[in-house]
N, C-alpha and C positions, 0 to 999 in steps of 0.2 A: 504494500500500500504506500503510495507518496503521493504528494499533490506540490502543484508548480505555481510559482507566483511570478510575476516578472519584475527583478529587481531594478529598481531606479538607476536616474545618474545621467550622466553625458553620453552622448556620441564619442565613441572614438574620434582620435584625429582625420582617420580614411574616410570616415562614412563607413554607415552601418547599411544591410542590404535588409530584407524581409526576416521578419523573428519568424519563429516555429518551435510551436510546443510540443513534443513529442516523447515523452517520458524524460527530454534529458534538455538543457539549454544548445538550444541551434543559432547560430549567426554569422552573418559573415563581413569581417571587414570590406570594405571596397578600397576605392580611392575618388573622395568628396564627393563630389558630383554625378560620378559615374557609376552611385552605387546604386541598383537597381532591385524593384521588388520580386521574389522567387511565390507566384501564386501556386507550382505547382506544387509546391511543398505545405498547402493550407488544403488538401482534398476533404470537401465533406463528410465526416462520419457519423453513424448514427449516437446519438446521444449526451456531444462534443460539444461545449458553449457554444453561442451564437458567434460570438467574437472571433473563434475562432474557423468558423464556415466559409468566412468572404476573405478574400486580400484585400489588404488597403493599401492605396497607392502611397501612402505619406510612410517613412520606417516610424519602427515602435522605439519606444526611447531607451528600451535597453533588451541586454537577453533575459531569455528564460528560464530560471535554473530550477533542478528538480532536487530537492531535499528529503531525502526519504530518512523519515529518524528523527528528525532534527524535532527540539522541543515546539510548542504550540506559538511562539512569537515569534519564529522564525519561517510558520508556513503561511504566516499570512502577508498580506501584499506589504513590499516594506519599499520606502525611496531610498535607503544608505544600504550599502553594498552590504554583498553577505560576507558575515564572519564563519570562520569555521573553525575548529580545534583538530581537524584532523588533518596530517601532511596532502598534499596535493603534487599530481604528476602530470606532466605534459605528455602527451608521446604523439612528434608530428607521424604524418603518415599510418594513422593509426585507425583506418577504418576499415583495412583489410590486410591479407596475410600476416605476416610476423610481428607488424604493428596491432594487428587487430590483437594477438594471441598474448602479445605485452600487456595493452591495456586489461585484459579479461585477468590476468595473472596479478597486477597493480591493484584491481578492484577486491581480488579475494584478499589481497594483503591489505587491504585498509584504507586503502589512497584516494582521493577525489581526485575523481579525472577530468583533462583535458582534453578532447578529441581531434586534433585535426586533421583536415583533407585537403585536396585541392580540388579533385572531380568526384570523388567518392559519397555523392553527398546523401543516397538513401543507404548507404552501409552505413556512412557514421551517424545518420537519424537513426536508424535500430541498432545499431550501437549502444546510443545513448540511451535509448530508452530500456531497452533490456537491463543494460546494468546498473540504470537508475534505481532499480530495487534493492539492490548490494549499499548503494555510495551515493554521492553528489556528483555528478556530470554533466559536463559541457560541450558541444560537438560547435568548431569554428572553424571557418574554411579560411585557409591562405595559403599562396604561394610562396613555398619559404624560399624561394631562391627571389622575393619581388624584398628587400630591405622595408620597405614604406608596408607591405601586408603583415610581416614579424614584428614588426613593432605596433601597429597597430594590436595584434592578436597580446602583446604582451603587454597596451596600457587594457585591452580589456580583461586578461586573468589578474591586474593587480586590482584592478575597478573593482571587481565582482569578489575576490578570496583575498588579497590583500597581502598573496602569500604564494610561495613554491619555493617545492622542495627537491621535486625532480625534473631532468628534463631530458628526454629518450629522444635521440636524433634519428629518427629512423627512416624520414622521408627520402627516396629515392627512384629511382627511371635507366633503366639499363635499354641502351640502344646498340642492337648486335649489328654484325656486319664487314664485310672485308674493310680493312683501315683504306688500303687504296681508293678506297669508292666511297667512304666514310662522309657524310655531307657536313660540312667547316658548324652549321647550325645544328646537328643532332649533336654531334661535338659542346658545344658551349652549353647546351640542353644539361648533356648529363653532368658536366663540369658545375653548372649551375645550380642546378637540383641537391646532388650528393655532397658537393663540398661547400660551395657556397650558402648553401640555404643549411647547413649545420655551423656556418660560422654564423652566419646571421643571426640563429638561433640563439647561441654562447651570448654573441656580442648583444641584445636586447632583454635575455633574459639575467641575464647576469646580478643586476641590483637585485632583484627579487630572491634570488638563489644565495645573494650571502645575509639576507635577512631571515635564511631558514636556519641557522647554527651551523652547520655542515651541510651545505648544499650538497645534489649527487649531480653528476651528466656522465649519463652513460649512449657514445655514439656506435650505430652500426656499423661496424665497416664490412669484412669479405674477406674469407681466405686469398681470393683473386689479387688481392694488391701483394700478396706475399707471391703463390705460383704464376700471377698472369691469366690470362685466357687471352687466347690469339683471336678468337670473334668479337670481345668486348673490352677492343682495346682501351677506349675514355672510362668507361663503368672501374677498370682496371686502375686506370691511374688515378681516378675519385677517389676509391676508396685507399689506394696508396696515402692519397692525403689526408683521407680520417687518422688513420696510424700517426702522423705526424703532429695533425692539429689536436688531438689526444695528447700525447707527449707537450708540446707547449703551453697547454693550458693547462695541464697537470701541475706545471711549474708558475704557470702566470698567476691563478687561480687559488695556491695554496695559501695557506693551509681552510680557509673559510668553505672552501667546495671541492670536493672529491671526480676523479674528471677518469673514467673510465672507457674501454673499448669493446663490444662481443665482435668478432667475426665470425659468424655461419659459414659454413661451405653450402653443399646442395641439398636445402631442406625441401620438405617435401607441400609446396607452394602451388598455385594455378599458374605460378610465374614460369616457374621448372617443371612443370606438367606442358606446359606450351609449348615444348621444349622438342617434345614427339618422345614417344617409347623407346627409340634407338638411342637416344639420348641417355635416357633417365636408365635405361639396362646398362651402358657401357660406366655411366659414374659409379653407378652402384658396385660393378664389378672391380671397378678401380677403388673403393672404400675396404676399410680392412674390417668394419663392421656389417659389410653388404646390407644395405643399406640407407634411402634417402634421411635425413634428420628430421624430428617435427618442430613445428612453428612455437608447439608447447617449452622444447628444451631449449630455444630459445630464450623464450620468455621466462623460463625459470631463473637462466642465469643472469639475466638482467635485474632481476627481484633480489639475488644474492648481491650484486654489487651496491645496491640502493639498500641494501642492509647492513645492521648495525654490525654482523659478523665481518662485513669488508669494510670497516672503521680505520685499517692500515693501509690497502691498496689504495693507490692510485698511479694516472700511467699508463697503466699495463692494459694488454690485449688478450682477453679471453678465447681464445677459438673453439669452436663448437662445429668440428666438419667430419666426426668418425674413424677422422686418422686418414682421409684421404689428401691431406696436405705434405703425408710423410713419402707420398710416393717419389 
């Protein structure tokens, strides 16, 4: 059982697009002017306020957040942000695969979440609303490789919680293909995406992360930056630079935030399912565990590093590939 109110306050700096209530806070930055209302995300259902049946053209003055638990003065309609006592975690790119499997893992562990997407927008609505029943959630769309949509999304989580304690870099876009024939633009895409939209991240969220006592940021990277892959050459040198931008902030960062790395090898994804059978049989027989990884063991080790038992690491790079990185 929870009920949603919609918390007061300003427009972000971007402009704010069409609210939507749906078990968990939906919204999405824009940029001023350009930000435009999402009617198909308000479909009629039976027995659903009136309010929220039509789209209105004009945005709502703030998001929607879904508090399930929270005492009696906190579910009703309030205009000063919400407080909350429980840690709070971001994880971009989190409304499907290994992001998805993060935040479901975050949520059992206690955390109020932050959900965001870029095109994902009816995974990260059921997202939100599902695990609204667990926690506190909020499902926000931005492109984190856009500077101006990361900072936005970051004065809205301090608008709204006032706080964060985690931040999961896991937004990414892998663009395969012979490098010869490689287009200069899918290039800067995944260069943009992977690496720059996890420094953006760092760099915006940062205040708020040393106002948690020991901030966590744990980014994704890829066994690939370690052995390569000859099809995904840029996806290859992205995540080479998580390794590094890890390692820097690790030292820039300390002692206030803890700055960690997972690499995955070939989990068992829709990503690496797309991949064709010939594929996914030859890695697996190249694994010394036969076998793809899941999205779950992922996101287990991610929950380890953002806990109190990784209170000494940081730095370092976890891999999580079955030993096929040993070949």
């Amino acid at each position: 059982m929870h009920e949603c109110f919609r918390a007061g306050g300003h427009l972000v700096r971007t402009g704010l697009s069409r609210f939507a209530c749906r078990g968990g806070a939906h919204f999405a930055p824009g940029r001023g002017k350009g930000a435009h209302p999402h009617p198909e995300t308000i479909a009629p259902e039976k027995g659903r306020p009136a309010r929220f049946q039509k789209p209105r053209a004009r945005p709502l003055a703030g998001p929607v957040v879904c508090c399930p638990g929270l005492p009696g003065r906190s579910r009703r309609r309030m205009d000063a942000k919400l407080t909350t006592d429980i840690p709070v975690a971001l994880v971009t790119g989190g409304a499907r695969g290994i992001g998805r499997s993060i935040a479901e893992q975050l949520a059992d562990d206690g955390f109020g979440l932050v959900i965001n997407y870029a095109r994902s927008e009816a995974d990260a609505t059921e997202l939100a609303e599902r695990l609204a029943a667990r926690t506190t959630t909020m499902a926000v769309q931005a492109d984190v490789s856009d500077r101006a949509a990361v900072q936005g999304m970051a004065d809205s989580v301090r608008d709204r919680f006032g706080r964060l304690d985690v931040l999961v870099n896991n937004a990414g876009v892998t663009m395969a293909g012979d490098w010869r024939s490689l287009d200069p633009a899918e290039w800067r895409r995944t260069l943009d995406v992977n690496l720059t939209g996890s420094f953006n991240c760092i760099q915006a969220f940062t205040p708020l992360l040393r106002k948690a006592g020991v901030g966590r940021i744990v980014n994704i990277g890829s066994t690939y930056a370690d052995i390569g892959g000859a099809p995904i050459a840029a996806y290859s040198a992205a995540k080479s630079g998580i390794d590094s931008l890890t390692k820097v902030f690790a030292k820039e960062l300390a002692p206030d935030i803890l700055v960690n790395c997972v690499a995955p090898g070939n989990i068992d994804t829709e990503m690496t399912r797309s991949a064709g059978e010939d594929f996914v049989q030859t890695i697996i027989e190249q694994t010394p565990l036969r076998r793809l990884g899941a999205a779950v063991e992922v996101a287990k080790s991610v929950a380890f590093l953002v806990s109190d038992a990784a209170g000494f690491i940081t730095g370092q790079t976890l891999v999580i590939d079955g030993g096929h990185s040993l070949r």
